[in-house]
Structures are given as C-alpha cells and as structure tokens.
Backbone as a printed PyTorch tensor [residue, N CA C, xyz], in Angstrom:
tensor([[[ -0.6320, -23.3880,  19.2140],
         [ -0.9290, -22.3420,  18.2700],
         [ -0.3130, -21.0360,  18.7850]],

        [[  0.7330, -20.5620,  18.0100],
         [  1.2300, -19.0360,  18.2680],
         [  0.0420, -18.0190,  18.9820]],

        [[  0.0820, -17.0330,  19.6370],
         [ -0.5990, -16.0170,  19.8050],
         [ -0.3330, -14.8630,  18.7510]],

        [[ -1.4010, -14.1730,  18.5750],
         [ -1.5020, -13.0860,  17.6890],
         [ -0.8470, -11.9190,  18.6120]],

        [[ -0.2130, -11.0940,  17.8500],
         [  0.5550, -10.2310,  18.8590],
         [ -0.5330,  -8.8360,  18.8510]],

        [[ -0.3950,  -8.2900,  19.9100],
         [ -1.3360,  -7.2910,  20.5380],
         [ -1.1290,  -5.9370,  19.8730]],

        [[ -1.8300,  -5.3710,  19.3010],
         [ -1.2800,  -4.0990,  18.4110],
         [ -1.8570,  -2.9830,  19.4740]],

        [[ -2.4280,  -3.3900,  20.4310],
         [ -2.8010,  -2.1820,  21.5590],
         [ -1.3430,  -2.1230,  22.2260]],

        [[ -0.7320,  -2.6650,  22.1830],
         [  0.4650,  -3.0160,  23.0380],
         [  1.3200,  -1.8670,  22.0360]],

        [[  1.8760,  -0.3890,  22.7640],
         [  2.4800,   0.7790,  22.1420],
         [  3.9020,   0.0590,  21.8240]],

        [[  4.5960,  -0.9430,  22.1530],
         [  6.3130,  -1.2540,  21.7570],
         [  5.3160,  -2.0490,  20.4170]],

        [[  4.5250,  -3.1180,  20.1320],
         [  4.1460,  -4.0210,  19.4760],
         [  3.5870,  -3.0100,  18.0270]],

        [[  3.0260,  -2.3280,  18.5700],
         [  2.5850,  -1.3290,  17.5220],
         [  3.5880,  -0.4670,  16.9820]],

        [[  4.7080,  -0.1770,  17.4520],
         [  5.7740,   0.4490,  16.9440],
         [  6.5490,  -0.1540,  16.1840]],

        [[  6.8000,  -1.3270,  16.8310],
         [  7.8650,  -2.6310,  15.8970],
         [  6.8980,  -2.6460,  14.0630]],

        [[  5.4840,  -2.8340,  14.4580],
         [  5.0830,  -3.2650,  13.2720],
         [  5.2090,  -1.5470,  12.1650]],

        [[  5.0410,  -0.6270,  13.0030],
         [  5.1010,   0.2800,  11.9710],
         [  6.6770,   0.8750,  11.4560]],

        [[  7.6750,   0.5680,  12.0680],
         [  9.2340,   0.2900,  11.7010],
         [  9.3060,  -0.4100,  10.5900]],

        [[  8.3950,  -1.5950,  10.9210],
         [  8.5650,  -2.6460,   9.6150],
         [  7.7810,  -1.7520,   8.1520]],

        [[  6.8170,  -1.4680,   8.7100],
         [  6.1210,  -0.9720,   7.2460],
         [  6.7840,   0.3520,   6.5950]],

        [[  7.6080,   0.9860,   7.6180],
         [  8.3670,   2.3740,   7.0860],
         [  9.3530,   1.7110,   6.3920]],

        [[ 10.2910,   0.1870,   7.0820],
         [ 11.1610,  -0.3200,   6.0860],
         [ 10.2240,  -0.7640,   4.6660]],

        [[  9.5060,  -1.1470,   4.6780],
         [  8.9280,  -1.6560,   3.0160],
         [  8.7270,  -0.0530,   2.3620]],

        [[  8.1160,   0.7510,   2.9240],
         [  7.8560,   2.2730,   2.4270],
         [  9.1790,   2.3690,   1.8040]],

        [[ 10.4080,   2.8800,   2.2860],
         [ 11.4950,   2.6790,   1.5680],
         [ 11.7160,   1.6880,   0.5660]],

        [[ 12.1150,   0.5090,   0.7370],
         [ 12.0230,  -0.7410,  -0.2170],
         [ 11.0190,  -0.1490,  -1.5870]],

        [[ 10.3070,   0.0710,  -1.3820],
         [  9.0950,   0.2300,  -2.2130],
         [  9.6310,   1.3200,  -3.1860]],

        [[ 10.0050,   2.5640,  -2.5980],
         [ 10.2990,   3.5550,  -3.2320],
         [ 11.1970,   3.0960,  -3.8410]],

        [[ 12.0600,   2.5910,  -3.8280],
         [ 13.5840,   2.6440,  -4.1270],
         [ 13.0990,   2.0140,  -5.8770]],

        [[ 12.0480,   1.1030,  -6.1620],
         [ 11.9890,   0.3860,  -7.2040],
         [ 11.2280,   1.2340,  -7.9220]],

        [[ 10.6430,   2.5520,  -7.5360],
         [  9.7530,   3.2100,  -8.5830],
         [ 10.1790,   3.9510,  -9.2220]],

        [[ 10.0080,   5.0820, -10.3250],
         [ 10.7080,   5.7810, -11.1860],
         [ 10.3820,   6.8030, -10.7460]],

        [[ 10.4320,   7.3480,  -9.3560],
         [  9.8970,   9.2680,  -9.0950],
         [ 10.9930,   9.1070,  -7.9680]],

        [[ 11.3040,  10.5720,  -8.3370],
         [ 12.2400,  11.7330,  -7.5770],
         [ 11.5320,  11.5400,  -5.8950]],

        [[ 11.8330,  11.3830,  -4.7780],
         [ 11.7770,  11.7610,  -3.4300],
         [ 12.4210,  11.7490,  -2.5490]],

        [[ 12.1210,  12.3620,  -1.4900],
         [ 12.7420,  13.0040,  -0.1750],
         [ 12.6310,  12.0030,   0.7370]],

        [[ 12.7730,  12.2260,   2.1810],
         [ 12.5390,  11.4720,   3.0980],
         [ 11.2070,  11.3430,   3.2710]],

        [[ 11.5250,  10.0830,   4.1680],
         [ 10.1540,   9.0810,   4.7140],
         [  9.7620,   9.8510,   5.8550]],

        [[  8.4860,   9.9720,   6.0070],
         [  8.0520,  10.5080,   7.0130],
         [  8.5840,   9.5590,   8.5430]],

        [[  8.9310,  10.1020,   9.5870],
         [  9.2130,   9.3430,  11.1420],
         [  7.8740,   8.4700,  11.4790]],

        [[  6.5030,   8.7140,  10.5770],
         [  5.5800,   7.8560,  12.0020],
         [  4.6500,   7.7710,  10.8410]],

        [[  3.5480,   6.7450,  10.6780],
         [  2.7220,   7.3220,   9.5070],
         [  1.8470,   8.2940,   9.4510]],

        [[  1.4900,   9.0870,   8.5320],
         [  0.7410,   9.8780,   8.7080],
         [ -1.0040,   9.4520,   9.2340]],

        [[ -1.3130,   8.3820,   8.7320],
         [ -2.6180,   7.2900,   9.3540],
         [ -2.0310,   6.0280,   9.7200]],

        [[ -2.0590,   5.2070,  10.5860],
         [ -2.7190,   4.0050,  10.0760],
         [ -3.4650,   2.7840,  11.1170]],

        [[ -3.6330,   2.0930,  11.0720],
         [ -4.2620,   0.9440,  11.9350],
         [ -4.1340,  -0.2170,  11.6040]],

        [[ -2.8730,  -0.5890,  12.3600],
         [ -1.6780,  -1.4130,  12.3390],
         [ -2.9100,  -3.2330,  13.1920]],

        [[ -2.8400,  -4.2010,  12.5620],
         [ -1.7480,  -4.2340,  11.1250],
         [ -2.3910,  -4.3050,   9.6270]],

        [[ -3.3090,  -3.4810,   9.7830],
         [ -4.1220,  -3.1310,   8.3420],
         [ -3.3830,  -2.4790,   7.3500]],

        [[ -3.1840,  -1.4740,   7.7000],
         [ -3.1090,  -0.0660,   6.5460],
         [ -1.9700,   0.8550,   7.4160]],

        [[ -1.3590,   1.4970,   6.2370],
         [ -0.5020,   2.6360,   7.2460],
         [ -0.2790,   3.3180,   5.9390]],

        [[ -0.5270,   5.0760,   5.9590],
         [ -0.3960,   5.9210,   5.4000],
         [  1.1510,   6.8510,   5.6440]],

        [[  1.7450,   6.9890,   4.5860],
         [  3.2120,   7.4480,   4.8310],
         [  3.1330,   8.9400,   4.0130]],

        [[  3.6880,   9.8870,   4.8800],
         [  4.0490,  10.9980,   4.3020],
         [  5.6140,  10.9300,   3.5050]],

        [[  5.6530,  11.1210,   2.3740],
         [  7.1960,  11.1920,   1.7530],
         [  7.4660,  12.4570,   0.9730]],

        [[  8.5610,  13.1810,   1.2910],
         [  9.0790,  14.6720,   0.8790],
         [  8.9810,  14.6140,  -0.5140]],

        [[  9.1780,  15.6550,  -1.1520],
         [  9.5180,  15.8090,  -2.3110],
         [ 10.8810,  15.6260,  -2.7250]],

        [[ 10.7650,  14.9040,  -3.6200],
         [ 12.6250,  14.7710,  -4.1300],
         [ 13.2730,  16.4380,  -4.8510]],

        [[ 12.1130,  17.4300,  -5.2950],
         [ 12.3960,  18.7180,  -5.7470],
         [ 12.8310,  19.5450,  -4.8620]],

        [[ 11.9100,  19.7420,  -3.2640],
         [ 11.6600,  20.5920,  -2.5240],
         [ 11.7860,  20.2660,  -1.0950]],

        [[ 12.7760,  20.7790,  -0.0880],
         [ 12.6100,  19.9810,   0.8750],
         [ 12.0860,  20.6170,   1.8750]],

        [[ 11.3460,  19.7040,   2.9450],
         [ 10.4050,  19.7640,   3.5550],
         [  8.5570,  20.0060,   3.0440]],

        [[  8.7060,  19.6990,   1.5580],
         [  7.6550,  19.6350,   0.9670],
         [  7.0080,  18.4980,   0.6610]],

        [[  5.6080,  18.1350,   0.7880],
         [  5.1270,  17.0270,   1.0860],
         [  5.3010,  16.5890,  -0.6410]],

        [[  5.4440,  15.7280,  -1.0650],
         [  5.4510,  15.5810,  -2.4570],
         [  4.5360,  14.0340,  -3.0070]],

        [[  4.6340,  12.8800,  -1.5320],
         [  3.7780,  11.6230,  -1.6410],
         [  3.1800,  11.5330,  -1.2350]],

        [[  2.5630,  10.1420,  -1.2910],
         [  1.8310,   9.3260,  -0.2140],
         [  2.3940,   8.1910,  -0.9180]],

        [[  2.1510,   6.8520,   0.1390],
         [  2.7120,   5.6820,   0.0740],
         [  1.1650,   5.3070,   0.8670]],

        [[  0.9810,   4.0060,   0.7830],
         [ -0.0660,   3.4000,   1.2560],
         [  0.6100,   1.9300,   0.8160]],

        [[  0.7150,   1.4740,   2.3550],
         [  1.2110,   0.4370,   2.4890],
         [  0.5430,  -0.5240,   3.9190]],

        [[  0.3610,  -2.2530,   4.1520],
         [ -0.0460,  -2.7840,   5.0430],
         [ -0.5010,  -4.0830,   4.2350]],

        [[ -1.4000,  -4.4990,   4.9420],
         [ -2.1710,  -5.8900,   4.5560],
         [ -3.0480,  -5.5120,   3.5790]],

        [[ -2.3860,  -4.9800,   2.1170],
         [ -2.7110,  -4.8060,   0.9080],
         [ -1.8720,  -4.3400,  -0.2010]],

        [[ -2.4480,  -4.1070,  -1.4650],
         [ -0.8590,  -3.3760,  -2.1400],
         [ -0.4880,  -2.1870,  -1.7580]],

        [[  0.8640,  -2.2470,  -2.0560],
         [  1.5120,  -1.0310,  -1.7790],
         [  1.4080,  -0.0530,  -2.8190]],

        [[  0.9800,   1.4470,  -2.6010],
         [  0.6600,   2.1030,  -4.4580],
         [  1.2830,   3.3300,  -3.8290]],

        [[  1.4550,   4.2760,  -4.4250],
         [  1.7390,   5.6690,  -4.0600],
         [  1.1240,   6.7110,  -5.0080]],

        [[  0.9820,   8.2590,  -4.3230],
         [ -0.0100,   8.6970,  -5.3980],
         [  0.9750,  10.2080,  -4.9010]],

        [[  0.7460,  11.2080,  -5.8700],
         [  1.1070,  12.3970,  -5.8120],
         [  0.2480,  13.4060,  -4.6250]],

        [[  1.0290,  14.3150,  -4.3540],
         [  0.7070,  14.9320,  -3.0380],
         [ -0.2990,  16.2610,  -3.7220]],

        [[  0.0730,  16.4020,  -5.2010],
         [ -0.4150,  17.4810,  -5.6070],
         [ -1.9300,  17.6380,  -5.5020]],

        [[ -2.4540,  16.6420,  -5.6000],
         [ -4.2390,  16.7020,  -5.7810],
         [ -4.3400,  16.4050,  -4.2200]],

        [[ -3.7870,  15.3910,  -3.3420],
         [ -4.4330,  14.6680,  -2.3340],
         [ -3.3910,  15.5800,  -1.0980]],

        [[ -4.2720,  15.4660,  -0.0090],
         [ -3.6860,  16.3910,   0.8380],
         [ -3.7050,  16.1660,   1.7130]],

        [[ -4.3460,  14.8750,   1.6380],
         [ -4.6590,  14.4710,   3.8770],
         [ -4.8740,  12.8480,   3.0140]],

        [[ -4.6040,  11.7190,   4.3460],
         [ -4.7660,  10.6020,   4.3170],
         [ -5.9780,  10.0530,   3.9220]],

        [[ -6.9970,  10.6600,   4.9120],
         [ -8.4160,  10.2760,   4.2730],
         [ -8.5590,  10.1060,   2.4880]],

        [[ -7.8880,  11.0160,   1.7350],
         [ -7.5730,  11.2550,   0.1970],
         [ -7.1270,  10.0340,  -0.2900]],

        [[ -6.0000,   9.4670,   0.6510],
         [ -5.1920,   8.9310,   0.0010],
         [ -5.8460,   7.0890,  -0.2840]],

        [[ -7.2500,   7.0260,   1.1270],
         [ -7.7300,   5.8370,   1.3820],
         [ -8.2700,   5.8870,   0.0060]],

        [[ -9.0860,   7.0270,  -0.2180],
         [-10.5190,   6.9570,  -1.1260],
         [ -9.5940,   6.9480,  -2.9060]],

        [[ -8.4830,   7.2270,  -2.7080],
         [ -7.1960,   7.4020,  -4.4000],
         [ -7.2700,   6.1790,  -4.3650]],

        [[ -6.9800,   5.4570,  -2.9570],
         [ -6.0220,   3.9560,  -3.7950],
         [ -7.3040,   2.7890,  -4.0110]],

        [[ -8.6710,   3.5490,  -3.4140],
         [ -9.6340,   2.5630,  -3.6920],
         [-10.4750,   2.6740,  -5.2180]],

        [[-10.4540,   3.5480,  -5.5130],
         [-10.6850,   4.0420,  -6.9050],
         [-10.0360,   3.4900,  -7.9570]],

        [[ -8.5070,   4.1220,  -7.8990],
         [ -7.6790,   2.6970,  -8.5560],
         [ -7.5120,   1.5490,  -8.5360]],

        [[ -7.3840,   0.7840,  -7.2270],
         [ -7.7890,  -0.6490,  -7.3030],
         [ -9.4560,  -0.9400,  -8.1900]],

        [[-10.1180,  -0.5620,  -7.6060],
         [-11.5340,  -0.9470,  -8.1550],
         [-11.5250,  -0.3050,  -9.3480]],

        [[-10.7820,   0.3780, -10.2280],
         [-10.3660,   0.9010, -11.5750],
         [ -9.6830,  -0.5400, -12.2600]],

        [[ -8.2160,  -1.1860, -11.6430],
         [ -7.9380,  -1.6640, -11.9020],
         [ -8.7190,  -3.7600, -11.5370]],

        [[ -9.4050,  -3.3310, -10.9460],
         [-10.1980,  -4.3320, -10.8900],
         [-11.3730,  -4.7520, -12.0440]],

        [[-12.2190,  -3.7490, -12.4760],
         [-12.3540,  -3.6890, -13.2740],
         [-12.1920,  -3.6550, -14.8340]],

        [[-11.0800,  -3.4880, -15.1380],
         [-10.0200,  -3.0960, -16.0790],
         [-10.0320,  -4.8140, -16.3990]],

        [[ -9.6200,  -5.4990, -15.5410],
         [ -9.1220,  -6.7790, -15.4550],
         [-10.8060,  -7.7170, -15.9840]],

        [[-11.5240,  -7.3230, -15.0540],
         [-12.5540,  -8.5130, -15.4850],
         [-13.6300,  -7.2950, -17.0340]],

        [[-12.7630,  -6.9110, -17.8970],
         [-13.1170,  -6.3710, -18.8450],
         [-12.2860,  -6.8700, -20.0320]],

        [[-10.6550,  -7.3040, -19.3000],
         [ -9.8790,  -7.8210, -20.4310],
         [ -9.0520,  -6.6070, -20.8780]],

        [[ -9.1720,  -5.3280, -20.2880],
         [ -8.5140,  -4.4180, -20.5040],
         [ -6.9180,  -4.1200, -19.7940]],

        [[ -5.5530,  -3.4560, -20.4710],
         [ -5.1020,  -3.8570, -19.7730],
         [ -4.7810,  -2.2680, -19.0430]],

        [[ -4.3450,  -2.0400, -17.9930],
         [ -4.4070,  -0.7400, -17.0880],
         [ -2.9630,   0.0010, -16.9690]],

        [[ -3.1300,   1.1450, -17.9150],
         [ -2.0220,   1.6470, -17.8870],
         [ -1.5310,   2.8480, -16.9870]],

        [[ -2.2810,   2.2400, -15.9360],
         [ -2.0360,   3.2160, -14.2150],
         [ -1.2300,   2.1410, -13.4580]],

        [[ -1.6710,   0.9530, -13.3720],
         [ -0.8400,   0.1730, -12.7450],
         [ -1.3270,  -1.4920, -13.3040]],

        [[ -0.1840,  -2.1110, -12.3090],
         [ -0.5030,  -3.3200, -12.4640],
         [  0.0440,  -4.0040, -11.1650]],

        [[ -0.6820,  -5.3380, -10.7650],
         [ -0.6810,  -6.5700,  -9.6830],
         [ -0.1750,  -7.6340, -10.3450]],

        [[  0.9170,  -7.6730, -10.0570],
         [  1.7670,  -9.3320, -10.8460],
         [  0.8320, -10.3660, -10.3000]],

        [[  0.0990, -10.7050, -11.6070],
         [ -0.6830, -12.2200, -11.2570],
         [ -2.0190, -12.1770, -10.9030]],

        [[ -2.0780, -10.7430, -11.0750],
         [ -4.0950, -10.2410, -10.3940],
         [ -4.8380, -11.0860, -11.2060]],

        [[ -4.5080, -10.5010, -12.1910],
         [ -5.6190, -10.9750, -13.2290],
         [ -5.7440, -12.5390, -13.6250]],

        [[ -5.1800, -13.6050, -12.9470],
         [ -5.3530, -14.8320, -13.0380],
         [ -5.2270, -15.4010, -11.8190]],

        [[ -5.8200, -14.6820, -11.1610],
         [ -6.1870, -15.3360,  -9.1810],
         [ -7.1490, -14.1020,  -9.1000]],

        [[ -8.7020, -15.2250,  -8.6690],
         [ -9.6580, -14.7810,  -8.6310],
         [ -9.7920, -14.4230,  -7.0720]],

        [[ -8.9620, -15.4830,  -6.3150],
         [ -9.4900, -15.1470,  -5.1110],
         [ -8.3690, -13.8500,  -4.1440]],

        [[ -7.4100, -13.3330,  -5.2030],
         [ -6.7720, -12.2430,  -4.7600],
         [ -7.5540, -11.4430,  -5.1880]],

        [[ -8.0160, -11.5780,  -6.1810],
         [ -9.1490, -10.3800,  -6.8510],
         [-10.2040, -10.1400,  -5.6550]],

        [[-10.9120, -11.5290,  -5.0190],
         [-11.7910, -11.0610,  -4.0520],
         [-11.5300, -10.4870,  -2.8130]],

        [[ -9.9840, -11.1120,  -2.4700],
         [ -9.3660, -10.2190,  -1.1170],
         [ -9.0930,  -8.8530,  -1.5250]],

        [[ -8.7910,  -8.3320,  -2.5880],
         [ -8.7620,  -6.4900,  -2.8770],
         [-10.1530,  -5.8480,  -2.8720]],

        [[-10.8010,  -7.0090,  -3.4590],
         [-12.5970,  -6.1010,  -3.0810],
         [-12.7860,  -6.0010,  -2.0670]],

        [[-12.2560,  -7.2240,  -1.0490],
         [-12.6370,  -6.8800,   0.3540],
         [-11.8940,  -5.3620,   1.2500]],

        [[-10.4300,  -5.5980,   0.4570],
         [-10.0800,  -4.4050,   0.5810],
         [ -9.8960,  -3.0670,   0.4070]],

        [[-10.7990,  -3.1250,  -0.8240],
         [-11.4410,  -1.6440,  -1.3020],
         [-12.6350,  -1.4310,  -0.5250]],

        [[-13.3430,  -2.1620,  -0.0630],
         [-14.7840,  -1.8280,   0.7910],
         [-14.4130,  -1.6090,   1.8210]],

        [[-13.3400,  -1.7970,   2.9310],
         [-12.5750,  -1.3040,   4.1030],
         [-11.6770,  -0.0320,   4.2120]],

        [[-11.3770,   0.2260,   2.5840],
         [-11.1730,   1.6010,   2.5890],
         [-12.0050,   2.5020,   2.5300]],

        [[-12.6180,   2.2280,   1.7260],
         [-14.1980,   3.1880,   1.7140],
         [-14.8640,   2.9490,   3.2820]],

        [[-14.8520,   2.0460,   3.3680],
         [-15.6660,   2.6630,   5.2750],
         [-14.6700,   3.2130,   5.8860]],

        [[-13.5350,   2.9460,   6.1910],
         [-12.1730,   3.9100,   6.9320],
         [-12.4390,   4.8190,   6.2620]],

        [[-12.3810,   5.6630,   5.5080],
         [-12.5030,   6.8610,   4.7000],
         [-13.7140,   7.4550,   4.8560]],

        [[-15.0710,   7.2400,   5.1240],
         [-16.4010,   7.6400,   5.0810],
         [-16.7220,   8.5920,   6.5290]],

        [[-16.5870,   8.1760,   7.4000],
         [-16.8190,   8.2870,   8.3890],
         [-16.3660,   9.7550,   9.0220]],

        [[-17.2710,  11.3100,   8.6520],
         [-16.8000,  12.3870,   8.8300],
         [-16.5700,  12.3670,  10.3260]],

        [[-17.0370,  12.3120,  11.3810],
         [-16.7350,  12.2460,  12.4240],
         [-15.7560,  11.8760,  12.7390]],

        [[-15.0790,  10.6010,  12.4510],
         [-13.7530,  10.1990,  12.4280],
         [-12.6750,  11.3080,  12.3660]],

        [[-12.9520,  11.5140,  11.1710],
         [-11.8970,  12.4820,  10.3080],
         [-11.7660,  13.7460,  11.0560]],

        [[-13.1460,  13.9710,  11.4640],
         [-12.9830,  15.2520,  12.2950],
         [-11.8710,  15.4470,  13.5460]],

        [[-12.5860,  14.6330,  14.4650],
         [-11.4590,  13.9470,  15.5790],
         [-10.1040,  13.8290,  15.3070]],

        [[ -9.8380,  13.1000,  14.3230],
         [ -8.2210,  13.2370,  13.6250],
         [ -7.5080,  14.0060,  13.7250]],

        [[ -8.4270,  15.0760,  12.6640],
         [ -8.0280,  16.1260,  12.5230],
         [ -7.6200,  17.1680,  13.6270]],

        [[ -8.4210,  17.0080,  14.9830],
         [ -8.6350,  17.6650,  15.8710],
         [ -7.3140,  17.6580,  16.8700]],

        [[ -7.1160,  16.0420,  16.7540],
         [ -6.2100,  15.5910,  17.4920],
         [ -4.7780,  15.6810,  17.0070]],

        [[ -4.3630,  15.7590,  15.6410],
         [ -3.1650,  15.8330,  14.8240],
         [ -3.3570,  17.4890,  14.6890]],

        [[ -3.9090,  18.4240,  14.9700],
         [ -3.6190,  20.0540,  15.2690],
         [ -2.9510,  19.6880,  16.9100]],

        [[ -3.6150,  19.2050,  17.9240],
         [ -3.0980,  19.2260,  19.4830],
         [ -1.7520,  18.9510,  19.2780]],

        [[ -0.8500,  17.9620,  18.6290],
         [  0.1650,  17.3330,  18.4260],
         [  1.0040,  18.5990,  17.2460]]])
C-alpha cells in the first residue's frame, strides 16, 4: 500500500500547492471574467483540503479583484468587491454550495452556478455537505482568524 505523503513536510506542501495554483489558472482560463495575476502562495489554505487564491484584477493592477477557492472540493470563484479576507471567502462558497444544494433537492435549477452531474449523484451531494460543514468550522473559529491575522501583518 502506497504511503500518504506528509503535508507537514515544507517541499511536500509546496509541490501540492504549485499544483493547485496550476488548476487556479486552468480554472480561470475557462471562465468569462477579466483577471490579473495569480497570487505566488495562497492566500489560506490547508493542503490537501482547501487553498484560497488571491487573483488581481484584470481592470487594475495590483488590485485584488478575486478569490478562487480551490482543493478537495469544487473549484468556484467569487468577487473581491464584497469579500475581503479568506475567512469570507470559506463562509461565500459555503452558502452557495448549500444554496445550490438545495436548489437541487427542490428541482430548481441555479442560476449562480452549476456541478456537472450534482444533481443525479446523491453521494457527491453528501460529500459537498460534508464539505460545506468543514467550511463552516474552518471559518467559525474567531481565535483562529485572529492569530492569522496576527501572523500575516508579521509577514
């Protein structure tokens, strides 16, 4: 049986977030909005869960204009205008999923987004609930955030 590779391990943890900055790109490239560069490092994440990407504005440069939220879930992106820090960006994409989760077991169809094939795989449906309830606890936790915060001013 393979070993699971060590994400405490700083080269192992770097390789994987290279990879997710390559899909961050990939990703963009297929959507219909104007942007700038990819941020160098993510702005959050906890590899190999989740990783939060800062992306410029395609108007303004050096202006924050995205977010990307990408990892072991869907990839969505949301505007920089309302959301302003990562913590934002956990509690945006869980709202919409569980928007669009709902949407689905209503028969409605969601004209914010869509999951090729959500709505007829129940048990992807239950792995996004699991993954909307892991955003909401990553996101909850003011103390956390505080620290973050504390530590991304030192830097």
């Amino acid at each position: 049986m393979p070993t699971q590779p060590n994400f405490d391990d700083p080269q192992v943890e770097e390789e994987w977030c290279l990879i997710q900055q390559e899909h961050v790109e990939w990703f963009l490239d297929l959507q219909a909005i104007q942007h700038g560069r990819i941020g160098e490092w993510p702005a959050f994440h906890i590899a190999p869960h989740l990783s939060v990407w800062a992306i410029e504005s395609g108007v303004e440069e050096n202006l924050l204009g995205w977010w990307v939220i990408t990892g072991d879930l869907p990839t969505d992106y949301f505007s920089a205008l309302d959301i302003h820090h990562p913590r934002q960006v956990l509690t945006a994409a869980a709202d919409r999923w569980e928007k669009l989760l709902t949407n689905i077991e209503k028969g409605i169809t969601d004209d914010e987004m869509t999951i090729e094939g959500l709505a007829e795989d129940k048990e992807r449906q239950n792995i996004l609930r699991v993954r909307i309830d892991l955003l909401r606890k990553t996101a909850e936790p003011d103390e956390f955030w505080k620290k973050f915060d504390e530590e991304l001013e030192e830097n």
